[in-house]
C-alpha positions as CSV (number, residue, x, y, z in Angstrom):
1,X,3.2,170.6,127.3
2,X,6.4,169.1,127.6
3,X,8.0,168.3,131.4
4,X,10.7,171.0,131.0
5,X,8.3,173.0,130.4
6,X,5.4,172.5,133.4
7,X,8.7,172.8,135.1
8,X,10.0,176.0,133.7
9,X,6.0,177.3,135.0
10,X,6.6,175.4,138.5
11,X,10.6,176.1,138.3
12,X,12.9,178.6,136.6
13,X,16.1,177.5,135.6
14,X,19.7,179.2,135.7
15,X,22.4,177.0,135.2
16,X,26.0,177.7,137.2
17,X,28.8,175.2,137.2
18,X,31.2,175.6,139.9
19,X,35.1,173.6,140.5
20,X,35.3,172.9,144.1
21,X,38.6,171.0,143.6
22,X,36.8,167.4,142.9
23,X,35.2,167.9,140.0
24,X,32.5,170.1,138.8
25,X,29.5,170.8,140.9
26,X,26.5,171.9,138.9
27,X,23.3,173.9,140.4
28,X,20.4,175.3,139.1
29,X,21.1,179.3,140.8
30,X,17.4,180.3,140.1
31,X,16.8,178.0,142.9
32,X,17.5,178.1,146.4
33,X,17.4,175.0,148.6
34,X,15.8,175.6,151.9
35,X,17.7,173.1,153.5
36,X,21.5,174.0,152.5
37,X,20.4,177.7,151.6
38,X,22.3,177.3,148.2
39,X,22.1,176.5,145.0
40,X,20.0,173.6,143.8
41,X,22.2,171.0,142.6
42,X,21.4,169.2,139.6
43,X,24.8,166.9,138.6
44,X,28.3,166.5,139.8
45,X,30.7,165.9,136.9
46,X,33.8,164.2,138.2
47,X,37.4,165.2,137.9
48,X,37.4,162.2,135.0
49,X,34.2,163.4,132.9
50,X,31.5,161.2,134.8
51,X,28.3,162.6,135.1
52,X,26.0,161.6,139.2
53,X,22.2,163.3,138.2
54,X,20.7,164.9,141.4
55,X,17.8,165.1,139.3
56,X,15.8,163.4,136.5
57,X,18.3,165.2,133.5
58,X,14.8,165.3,131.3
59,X,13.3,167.7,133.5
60,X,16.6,170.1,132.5
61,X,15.9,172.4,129.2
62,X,17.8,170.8,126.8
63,X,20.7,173.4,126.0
64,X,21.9,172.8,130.0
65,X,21.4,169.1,129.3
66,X,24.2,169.7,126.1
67,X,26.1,171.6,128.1
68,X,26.7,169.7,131.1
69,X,27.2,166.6,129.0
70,X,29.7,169.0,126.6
71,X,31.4,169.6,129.9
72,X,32.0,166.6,130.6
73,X,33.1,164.9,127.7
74,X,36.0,167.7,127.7
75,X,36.7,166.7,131.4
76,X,37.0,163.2,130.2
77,X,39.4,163.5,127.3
78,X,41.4,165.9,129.6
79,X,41.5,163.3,132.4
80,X,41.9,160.4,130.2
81,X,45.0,162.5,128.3
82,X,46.8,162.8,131.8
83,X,45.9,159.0,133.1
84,X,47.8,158.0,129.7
85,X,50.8,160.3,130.8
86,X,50.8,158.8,134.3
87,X,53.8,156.4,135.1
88,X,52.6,153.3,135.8
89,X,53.8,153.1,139.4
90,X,51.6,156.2,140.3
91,X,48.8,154.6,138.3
92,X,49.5,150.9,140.5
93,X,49.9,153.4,143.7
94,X,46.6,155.3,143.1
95,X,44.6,152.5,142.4
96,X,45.5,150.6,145.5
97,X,44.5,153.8,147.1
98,X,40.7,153.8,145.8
99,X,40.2,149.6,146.7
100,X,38.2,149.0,149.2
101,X,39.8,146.2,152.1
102,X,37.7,143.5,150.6
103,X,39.6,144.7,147.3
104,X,42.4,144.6,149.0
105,X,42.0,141.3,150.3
106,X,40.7,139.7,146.9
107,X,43.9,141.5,144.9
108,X,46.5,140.1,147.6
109,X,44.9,136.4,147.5
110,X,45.1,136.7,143.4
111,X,49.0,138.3,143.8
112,X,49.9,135.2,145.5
113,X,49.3,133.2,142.2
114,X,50.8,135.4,139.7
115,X,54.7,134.3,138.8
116,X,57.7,136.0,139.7
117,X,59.3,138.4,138.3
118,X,56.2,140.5,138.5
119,X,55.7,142.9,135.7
120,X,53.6,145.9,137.5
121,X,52.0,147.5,134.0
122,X,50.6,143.7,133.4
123,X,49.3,143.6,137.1
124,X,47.7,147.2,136.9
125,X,46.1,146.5,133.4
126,X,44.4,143.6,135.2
127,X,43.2,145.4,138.0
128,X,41.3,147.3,135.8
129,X,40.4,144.8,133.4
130,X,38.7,142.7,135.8
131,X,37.5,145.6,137.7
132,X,39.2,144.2,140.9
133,X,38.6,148.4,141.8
134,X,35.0,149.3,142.0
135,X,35.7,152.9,143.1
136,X,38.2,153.3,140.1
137,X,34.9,152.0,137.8
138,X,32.2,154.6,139.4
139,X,34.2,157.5,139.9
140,X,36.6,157.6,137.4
141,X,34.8,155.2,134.5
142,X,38.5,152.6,134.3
């Protein structure tokens, strides 16, 4: 007997995917958590297609598995389709956002080296490069 399946015997499962306006939040509705008194959740997708298990995904029957990972692959061509569109100065803006002050810190102390005229695609590509934005890396896979 398979996992999903002692599960399905423990567990039912009724999958419901839900945009609360930061992504896509995605519960199990044929389970109720006593704590919350909602839906179980099982994964978050992010705005930018990246999947965050609540759970072990093997324990999920396998066509809510596709679909979740479906779901997100959409989100993330979508997300990656308006990123490209983005002008670079909301891209440098937005980035500076998500860095941490240590970020902040470590970016200003490399800025100081980099030669004048300053070209602000070149400093945003590097940013990302050298993943000088950890938050930009776990939420949004850059």
């Amino acid at each position: 007997m398979s996992k999903y399946q002692q599960m399905q015997q423990e567990e039912p499962f009724d999958l419901f995917m839900c945009c609360l306006g930061n992504g896509t939040t995605v519960c199990n509705k044929a389970v109720i958590d006593r704590e919350t008194l909602d839906y179980k959740f099982v994964a978050h997708i992010s705005e930018a297609g990246i999947i965050s298990w609540y759970v072990n995904k093997h324990t999920l029957p396998d066509e809510a598995i596709e679909r979740i990972e479906n779901t997100a692959a959409t989100d993330r061509r979508q997300w990656i389709e308006m990123w490209d569109k983005e002008p670079v100065t909301r891209k440098f803006e937005w980035l500076l956002d998500l860095m941490t002050c240590a970020e902040l810190a470590a970016f200003n102390q490399w800025l100081r080296h980099v030669p004048k005229p300053r070209d602000l695609k070149q400093i945003t590509d590097h940013i990302l490069n050298e993943k000088m934005c950890s938050r930009a890396h776990s939420i949004y896979g850059l």
